[in-house]
KOLMI-687958 format. One record per residue (C-alpha): residue number from 1; x, y, z. Coordinates in nm, 2 decimals, padded with zeros to 4 digits, always signed. Example, Ala and Ser with C-alpha at 12.3 -4.5 7.8 and 13.67 -1.06 7.14 Angstrom:
% KOLMI-687958
<site><k>1</k><u>+01.23</u><v>-00.45</v><w>+00.78</w></site>
<site><k>2</k><u>+01.37</u><v>-00.11</v><w>+00.71</w></site>
***
This chain:
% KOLMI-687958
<site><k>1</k><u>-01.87</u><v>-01.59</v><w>+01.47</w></site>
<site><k>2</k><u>-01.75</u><v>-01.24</v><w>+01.50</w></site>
<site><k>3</k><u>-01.58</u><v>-01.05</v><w>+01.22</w></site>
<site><k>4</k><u>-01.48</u><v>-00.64</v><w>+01.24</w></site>
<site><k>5</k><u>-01.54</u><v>-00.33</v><w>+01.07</w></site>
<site><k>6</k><u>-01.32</u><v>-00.06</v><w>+01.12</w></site>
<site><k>7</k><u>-01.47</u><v>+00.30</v><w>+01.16</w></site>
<site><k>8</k><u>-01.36</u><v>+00.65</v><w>+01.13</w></site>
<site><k>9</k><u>-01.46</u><v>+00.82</v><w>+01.45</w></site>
<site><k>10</k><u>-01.70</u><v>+01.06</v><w>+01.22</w></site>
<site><k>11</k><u>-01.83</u><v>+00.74</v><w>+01.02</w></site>
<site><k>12</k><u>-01.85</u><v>+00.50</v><w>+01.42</w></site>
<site><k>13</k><u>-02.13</u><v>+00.83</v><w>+01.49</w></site>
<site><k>14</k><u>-02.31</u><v>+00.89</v><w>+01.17</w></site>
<site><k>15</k><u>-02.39</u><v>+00.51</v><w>+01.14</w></site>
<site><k>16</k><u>-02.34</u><v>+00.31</v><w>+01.43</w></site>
<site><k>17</k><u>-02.37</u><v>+00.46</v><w>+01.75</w></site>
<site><k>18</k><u>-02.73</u><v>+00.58</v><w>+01.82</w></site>
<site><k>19</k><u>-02.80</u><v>+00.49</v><w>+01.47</w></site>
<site><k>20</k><u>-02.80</u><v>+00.08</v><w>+01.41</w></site>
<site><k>21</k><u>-02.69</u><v>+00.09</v><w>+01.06</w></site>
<site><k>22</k><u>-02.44</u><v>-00.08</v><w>+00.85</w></site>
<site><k>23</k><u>-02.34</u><v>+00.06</v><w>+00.54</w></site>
<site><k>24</k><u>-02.38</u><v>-00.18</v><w>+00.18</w></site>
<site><k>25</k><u>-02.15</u><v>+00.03</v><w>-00.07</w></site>
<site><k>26</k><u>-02.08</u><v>-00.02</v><w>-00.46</w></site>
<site><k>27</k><u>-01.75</u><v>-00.20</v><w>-00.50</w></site>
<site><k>28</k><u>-01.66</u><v>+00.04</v><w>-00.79</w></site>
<site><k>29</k><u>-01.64</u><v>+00.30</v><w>-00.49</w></site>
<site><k>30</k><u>-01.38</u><v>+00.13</v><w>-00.32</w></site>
<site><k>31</k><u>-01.04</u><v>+00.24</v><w>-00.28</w></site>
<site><k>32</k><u>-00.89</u><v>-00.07</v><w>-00.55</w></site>
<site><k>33</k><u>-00.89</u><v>+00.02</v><w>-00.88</w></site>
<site><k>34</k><u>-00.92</u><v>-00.35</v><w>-00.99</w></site>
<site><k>35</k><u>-01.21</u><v>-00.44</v><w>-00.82</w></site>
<site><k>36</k><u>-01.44</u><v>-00.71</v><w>-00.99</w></site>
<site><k>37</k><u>-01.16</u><v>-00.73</v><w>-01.27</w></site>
<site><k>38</k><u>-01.04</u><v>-01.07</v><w>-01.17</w></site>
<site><k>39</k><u>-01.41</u><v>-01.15</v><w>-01.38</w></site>
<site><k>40</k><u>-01.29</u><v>-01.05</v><w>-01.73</w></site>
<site><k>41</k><u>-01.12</u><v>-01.26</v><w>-01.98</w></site>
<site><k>42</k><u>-00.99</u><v>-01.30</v><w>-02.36</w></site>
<site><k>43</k><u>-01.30</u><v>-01.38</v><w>-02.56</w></site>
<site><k>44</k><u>-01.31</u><v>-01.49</v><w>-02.92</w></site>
<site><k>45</k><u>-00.93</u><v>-01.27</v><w>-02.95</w></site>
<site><k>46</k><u>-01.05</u><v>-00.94</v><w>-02.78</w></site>
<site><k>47</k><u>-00.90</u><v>-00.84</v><w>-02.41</w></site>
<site><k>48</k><u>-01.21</u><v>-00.67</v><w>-02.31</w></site>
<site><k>49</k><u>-01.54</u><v>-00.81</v><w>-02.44</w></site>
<site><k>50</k><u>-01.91</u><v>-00.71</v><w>-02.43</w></site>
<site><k>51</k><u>-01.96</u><v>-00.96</v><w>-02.16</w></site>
<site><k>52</k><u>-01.71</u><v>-00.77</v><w>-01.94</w></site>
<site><k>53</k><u>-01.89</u><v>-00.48</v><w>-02.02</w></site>
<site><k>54</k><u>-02.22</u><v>-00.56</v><w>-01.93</w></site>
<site><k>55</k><u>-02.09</u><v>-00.76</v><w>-01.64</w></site>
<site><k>56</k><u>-01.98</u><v>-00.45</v><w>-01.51</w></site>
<site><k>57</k><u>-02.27</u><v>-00.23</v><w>-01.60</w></site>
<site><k>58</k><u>-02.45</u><v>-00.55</v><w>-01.41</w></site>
<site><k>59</k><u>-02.25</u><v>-00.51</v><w>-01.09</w></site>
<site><k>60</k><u>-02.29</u><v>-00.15</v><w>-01.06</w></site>
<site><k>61</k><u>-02.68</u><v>-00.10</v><w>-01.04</w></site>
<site><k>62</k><u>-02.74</u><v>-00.45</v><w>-00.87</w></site>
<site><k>63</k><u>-02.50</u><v>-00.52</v><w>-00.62</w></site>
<site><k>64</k><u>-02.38</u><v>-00.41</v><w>-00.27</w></site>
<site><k>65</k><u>-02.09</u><v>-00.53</v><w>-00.07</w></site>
<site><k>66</k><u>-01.98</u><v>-00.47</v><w>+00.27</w></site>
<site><k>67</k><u>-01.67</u><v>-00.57</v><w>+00.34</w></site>
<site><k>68</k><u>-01.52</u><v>-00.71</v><w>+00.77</w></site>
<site><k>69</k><u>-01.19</u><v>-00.84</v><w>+00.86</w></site>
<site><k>70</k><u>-01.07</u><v>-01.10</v><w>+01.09</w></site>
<site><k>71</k><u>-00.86</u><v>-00.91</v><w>+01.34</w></site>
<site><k>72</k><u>-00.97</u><v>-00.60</v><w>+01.53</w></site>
<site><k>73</k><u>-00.55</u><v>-00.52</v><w>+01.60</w></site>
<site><k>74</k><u>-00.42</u><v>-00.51</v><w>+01.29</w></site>
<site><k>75</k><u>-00.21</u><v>-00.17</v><w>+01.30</w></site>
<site><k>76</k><u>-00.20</u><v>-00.10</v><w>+00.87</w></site>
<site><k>77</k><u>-00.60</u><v>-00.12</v><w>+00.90</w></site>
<site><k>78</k><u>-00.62</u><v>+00.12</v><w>+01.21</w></site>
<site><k>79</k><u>-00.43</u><v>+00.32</v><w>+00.99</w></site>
<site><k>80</k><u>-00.61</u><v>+00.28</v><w>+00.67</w></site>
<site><k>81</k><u>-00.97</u><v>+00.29</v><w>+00.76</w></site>
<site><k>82</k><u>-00.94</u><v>+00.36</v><w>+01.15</w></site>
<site><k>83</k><u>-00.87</u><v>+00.71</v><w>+01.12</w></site>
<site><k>84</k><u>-00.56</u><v>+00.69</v><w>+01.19</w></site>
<site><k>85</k><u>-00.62</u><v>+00.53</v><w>+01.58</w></site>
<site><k>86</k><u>-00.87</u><v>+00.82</v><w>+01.59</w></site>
<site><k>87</k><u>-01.20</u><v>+00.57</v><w>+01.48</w></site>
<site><k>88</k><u>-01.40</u><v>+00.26</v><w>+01.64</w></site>
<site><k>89</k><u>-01.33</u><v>-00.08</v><w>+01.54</w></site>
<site><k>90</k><u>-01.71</u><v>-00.30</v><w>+01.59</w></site>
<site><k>91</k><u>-01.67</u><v>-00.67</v><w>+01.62</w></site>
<site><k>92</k><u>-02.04</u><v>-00.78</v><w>+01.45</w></site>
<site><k>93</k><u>-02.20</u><v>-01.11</v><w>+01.53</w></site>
<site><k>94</k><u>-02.26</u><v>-01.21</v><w>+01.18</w></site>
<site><k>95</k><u>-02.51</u><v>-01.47</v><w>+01.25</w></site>
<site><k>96</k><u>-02.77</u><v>-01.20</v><w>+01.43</w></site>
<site><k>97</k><u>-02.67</u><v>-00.92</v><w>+01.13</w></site>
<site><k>98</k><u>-02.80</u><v>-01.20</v><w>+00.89</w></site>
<site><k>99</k><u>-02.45</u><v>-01.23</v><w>+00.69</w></site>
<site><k>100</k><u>-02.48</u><v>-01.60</v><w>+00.62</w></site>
<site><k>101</k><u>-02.87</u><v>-01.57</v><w>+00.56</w></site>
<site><k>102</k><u>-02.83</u><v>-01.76</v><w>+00.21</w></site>
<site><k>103</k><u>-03.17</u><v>-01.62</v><w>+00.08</w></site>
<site><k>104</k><u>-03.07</u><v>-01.29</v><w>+00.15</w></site>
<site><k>105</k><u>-02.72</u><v>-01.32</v><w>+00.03</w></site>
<site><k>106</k><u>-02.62</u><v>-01.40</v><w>-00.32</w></site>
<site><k>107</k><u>-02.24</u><v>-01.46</v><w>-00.12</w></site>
<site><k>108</k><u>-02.28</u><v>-01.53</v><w>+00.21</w></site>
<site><k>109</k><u>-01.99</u><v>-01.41</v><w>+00.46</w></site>
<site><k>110</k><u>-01.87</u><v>-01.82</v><w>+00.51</w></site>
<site><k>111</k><u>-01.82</u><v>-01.83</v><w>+00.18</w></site>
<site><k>112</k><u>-01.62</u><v>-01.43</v><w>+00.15</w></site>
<site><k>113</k><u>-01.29</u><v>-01.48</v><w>+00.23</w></site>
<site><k>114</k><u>-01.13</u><v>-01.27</v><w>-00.01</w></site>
<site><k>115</k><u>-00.86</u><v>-01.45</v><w>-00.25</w></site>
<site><k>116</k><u>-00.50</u><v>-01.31</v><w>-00.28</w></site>
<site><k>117</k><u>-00.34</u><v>-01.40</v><w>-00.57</w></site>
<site><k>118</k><u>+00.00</u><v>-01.28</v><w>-00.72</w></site>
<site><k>119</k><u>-00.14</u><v>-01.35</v><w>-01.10</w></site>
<site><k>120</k><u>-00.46</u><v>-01.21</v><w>-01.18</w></site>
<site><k>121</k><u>-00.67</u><v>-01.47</v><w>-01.35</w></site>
<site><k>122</k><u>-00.68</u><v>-01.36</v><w>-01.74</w></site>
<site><k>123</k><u>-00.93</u><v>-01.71</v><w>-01.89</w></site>
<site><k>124</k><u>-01.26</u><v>-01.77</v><w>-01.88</w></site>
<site><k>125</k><u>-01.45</u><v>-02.00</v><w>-01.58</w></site>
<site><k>126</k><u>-01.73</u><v>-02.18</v><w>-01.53</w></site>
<site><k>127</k><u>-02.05</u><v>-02.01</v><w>-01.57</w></site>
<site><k>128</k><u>-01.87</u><v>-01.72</v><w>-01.72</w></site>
<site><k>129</k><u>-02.05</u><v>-01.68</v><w>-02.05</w></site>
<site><k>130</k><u>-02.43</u><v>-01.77</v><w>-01.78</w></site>
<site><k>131</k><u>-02.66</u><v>-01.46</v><w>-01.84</w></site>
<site><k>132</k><u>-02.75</u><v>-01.53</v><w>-01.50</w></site>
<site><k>133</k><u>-02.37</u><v>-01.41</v><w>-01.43</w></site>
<site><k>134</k><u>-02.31</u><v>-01.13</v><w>-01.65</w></site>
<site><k>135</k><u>-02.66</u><v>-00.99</v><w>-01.55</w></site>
<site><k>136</k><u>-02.65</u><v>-01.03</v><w>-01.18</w></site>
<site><k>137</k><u>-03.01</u><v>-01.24</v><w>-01.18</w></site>
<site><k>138</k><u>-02.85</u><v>-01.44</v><w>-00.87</w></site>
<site><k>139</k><u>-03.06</u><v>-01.28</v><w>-00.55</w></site>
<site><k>140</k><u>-02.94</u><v>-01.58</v><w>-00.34</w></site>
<site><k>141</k><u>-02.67</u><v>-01.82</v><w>-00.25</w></site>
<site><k>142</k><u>-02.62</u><v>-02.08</v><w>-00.50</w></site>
<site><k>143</k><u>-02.27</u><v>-02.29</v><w>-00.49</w></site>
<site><k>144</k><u>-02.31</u><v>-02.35</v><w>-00.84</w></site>
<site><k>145</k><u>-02.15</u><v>-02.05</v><w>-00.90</w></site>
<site><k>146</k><u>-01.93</u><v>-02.04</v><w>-00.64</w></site>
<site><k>147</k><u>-01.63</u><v>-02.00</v><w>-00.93</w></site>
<site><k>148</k><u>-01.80</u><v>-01.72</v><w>-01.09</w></site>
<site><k>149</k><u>-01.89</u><v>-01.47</v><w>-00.77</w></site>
<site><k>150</k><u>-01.50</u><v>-01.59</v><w>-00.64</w></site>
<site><k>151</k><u>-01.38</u><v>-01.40</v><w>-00.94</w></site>
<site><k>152</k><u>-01.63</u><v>-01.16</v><w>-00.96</w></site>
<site><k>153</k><u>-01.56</u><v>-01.02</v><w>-00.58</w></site>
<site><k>154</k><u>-01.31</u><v>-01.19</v><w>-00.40</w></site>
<site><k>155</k><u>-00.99</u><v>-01.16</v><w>-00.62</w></site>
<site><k>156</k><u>-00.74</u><v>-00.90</v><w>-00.53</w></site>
<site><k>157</k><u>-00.42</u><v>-00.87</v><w>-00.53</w></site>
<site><k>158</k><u>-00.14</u><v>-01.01</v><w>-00.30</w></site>
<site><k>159</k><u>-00.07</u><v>-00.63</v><w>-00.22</w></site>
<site><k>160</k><u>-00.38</u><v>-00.70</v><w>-00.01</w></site>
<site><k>161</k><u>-00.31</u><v>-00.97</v><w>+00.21</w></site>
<site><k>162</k><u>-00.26</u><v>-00.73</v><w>+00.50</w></site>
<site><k>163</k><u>-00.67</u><v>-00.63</v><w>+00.52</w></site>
<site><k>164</k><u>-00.75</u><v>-01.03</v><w>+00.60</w></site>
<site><k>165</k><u>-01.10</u><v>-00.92</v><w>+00.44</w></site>
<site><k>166</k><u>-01.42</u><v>-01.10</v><w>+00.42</w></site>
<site><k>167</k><u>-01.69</u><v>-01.03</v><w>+00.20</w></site>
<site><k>168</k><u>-02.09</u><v>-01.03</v><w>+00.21</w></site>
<site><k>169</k><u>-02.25</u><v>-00.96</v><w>-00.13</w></site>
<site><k>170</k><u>-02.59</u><v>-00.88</v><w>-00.19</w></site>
<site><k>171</k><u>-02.86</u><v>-00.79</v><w>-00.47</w></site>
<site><k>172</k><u>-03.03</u><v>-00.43</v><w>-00.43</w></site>
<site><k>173</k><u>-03.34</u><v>-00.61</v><w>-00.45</w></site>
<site><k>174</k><u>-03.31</u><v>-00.87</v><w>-00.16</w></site>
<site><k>175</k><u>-03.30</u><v>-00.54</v><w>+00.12</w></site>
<site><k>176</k><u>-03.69</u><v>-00.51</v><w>+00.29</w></site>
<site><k>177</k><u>-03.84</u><v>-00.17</v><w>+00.43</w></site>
<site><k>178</k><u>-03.53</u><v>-00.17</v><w>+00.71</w></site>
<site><k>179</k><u>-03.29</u><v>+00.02</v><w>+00.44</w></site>
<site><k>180</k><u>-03.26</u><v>+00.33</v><w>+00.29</w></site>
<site><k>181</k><u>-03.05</u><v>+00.45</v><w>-00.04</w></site>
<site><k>182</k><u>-02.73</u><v>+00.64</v><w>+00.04</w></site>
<site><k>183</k><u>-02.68</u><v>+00.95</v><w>-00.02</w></site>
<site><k>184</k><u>-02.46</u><v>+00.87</v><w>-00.29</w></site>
<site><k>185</k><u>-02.68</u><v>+00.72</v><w>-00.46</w></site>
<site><k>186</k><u>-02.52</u><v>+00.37</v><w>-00.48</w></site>
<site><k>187</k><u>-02.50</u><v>+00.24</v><w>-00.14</w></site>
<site><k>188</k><u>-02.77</u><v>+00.09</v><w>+00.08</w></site>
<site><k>189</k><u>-02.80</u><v>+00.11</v><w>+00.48</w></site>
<site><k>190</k><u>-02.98</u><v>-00.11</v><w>+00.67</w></site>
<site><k>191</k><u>-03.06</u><v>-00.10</v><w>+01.02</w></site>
<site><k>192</k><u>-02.97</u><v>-00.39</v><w>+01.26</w></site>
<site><k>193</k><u>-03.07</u><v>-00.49</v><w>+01.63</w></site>
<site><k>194</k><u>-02.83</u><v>-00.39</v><w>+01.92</w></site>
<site><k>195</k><u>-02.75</u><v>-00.72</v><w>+01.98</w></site>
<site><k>196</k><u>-02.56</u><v>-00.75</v><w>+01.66</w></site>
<site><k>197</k><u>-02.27</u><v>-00.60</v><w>+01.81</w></site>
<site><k>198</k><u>-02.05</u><v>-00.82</v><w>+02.02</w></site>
<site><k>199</k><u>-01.71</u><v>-00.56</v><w>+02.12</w></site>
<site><k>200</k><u>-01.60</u><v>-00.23</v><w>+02.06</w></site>
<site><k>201</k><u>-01.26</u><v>-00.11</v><w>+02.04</w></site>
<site><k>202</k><u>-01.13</u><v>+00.25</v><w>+02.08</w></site>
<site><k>203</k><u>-00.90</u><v>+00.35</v><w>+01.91</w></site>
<site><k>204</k><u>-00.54</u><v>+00.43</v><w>+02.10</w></site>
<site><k>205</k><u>-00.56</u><v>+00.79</v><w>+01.95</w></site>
<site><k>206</k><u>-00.95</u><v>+00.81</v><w>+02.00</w></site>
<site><k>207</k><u>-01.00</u><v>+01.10</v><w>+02.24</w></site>
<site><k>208</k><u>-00.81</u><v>+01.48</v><w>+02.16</w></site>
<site><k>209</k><u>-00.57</u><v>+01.52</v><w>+02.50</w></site>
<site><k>210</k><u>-00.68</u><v>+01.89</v><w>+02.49</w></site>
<site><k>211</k><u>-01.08</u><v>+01.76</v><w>+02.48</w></site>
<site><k>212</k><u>-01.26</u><v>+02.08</v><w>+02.64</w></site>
<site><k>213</k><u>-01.48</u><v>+01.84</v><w>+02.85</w></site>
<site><k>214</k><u>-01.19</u><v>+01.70</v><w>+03.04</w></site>
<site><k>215</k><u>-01.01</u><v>+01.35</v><w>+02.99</w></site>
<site><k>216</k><u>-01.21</u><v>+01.20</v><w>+03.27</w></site>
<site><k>217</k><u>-01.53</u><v>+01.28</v><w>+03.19</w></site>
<site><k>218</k><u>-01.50</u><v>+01.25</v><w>+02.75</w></site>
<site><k>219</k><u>-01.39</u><v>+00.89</v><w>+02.82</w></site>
<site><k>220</k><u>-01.69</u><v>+00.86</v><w>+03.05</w></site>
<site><k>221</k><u>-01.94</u><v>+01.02</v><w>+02.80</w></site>
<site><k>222</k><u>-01.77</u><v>+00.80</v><w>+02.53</w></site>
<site><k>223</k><u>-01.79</u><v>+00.50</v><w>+02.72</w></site>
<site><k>224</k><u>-02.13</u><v>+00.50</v><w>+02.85</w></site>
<site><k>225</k><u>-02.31</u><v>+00.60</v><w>+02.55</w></site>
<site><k>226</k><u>-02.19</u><v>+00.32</v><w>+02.39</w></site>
<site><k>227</k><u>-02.29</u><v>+00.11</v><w>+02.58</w></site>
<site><k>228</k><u>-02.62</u><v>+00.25</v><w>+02.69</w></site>
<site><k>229</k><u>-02.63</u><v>+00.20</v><w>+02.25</w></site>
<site><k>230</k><u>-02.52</u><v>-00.15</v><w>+02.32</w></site>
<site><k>231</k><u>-02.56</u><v>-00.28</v><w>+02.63</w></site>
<site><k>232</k><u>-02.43</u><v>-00.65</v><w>+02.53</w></site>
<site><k>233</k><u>-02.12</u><v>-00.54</v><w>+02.38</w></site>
<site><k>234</k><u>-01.75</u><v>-00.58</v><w>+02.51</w></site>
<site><k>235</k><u>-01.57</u><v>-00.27</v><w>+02.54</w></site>
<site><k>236</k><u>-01.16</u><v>-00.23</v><w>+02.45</w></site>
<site><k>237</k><u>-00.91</u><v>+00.06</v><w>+02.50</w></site>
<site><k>238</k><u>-00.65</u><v>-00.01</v><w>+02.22</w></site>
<site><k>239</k><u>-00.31</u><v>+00.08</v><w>+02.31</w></site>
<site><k>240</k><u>+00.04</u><v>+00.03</v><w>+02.21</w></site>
<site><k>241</k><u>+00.25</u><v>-00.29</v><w>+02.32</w></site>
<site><k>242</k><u>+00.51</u><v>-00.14</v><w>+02.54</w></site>
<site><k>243</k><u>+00.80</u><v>-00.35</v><w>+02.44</w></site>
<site><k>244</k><u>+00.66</u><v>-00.43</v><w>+02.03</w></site>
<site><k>245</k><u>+00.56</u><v>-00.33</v><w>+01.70</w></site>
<site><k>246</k><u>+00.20</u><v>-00.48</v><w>+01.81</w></site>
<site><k>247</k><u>-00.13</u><v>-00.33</v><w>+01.94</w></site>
<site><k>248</k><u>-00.29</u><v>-00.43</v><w>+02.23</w></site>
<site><k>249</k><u>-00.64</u><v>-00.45</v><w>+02.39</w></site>
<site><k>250</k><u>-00.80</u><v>-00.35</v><w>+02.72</w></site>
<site><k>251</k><u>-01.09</u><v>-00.48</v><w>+02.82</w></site>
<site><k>252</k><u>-01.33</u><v>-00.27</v><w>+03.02</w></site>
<site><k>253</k><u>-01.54</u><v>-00.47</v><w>+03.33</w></site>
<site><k>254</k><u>-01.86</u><v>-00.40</v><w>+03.44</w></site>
<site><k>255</k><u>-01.77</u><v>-00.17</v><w>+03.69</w></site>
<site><k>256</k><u>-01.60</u><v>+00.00</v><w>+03.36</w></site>
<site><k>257</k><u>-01.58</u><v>+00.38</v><w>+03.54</w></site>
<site><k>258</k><u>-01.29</u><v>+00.20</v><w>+03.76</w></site>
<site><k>259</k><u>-01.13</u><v>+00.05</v><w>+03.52</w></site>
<site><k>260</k><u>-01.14</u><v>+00.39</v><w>+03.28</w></site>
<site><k>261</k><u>-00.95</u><v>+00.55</v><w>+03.62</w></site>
<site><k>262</k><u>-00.75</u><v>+00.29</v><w>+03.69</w></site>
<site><k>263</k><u>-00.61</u><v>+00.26</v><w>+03.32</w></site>
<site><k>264</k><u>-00.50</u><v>+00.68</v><w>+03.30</w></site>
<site><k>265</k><u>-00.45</u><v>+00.79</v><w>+03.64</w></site>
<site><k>266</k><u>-00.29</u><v>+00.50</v><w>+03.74</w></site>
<site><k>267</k><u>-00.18</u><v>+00.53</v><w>+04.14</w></site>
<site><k>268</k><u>+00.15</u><v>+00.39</v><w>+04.08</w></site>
***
């Protein structure tokens, strides 16, 4: 199966290309304010008990998310975490990247579809009051608590809907000698074979018109060192959809300098 990240064009060369790393972040350091909230609940009359606070506390020094979607063309994402058509979108084999590995995964990518909901859940569920739970002791998939990590991680809101987001969550401790700490501190980077990768998409406002190395030859330099990165990877120029709202895909062939000519000089 293959699931996407998208990429700011800085983030697609810090990370990915030349790099083989994916990027496990904090989910307090995402960009939803309510993240992991969907957890707490009314206990014995308070709104906010000591269980949500060490739940919390819990989440913050133990786990790591990192967070794919289902569609590499969705124009709000390009826009939201594409850099604005400027970044990469990578469509990630998640068997090879070891995203369903359920010793390695306390919640395993087939089991991360993130849950919309219109209500946030306000009672408690099963396994809530587990110290196994609140203390984030769970290193590995367990569908016993499948109701607890659902409202730990994958409730958001409605608001949402638009990021069709899957989730893969991990404990600090299940990473071997392949990652490092980020430099924040919080997040973990891993490193991950070539192979991993299954297509890359560019995005429609990917390469600066007034590049000083030419059209021609940017896209060629672009182009080729991705795939001298990635050799078993796909290749897409994203563009608009002439007569639509839509985005579509081009998909580069193996004799890919042709096709880069053909698609912006065309001769007629």
């Amino acid at each position: 199966m293959i699931l996407y990240k998208y990429y700011r064009r800085t983030d697609w060369a810090n990370f990915i290309l030349g790099k083989n790393t994916i990027r496990y972040a904090n989910p307090f350091s995402y960009n939803d304010p309510f993240e992991t909230s969907a957890a707490d609940f009314e206990f014995s009359g308070k709104t906010r008990s000591l269980h949500d606070f060490n739940r919390r506390f819990s989440i913050e020094n133990s786990s790591v998310v990192f967070c794919l979607t289902r569609n590499p063309l969705n124009n709000l994402m390009w826009a939201h975490y594409g850099g604005s058509h400027s970044g990469v979108v990578v469509g990630f084999d998640v068997n090879v990247l070891g995203l369903n590995d359920f010793e390695r995964c306390v919640l395993p990518c087939d089991y991360g579809s993130v849950i919309y909901a219109k209500t946030k859940p306000r009672y408690n569920f099963e396994h809530s009051l587990n110290d196994d739970v609140i203390y984030c002791r769970v290193k590995k998939f367990n569908i016993a608590y499948m109701s607890a990590l659902q409202r730990m991680y994958l409730y958001k809101s409605q608001e949402w809907f638009y990021e069709e987001e899957v989730r893969v969550v991990r404990h600090r401790l299940s990473f071997d000698e392949n990652f490092v700490v980020g430099s924040d501190g919080n997040s973990v980077v891993e490193r991950f074979p070539p192979r991993a990768i299954s297509e890359i998409y560019f995005g429609l406002n990917f390469m600066d018109i007034d590049d000083p190395r030419g059209w021609g030859d940017a896209w060629e330099y672009e182009v080729g060192s991705a795939l001298d990165s990635f050799p078993s990877a796909d290749v897409f120029l994203v563009d608009k959809e002439p007569y639509g709202w839509g985005l579509k895909a081009k998909k580069l062939g193996a004799n890919w300098q042709a096709d880069l000519a053909d698609y912006f000089f065309p001769c007629d």
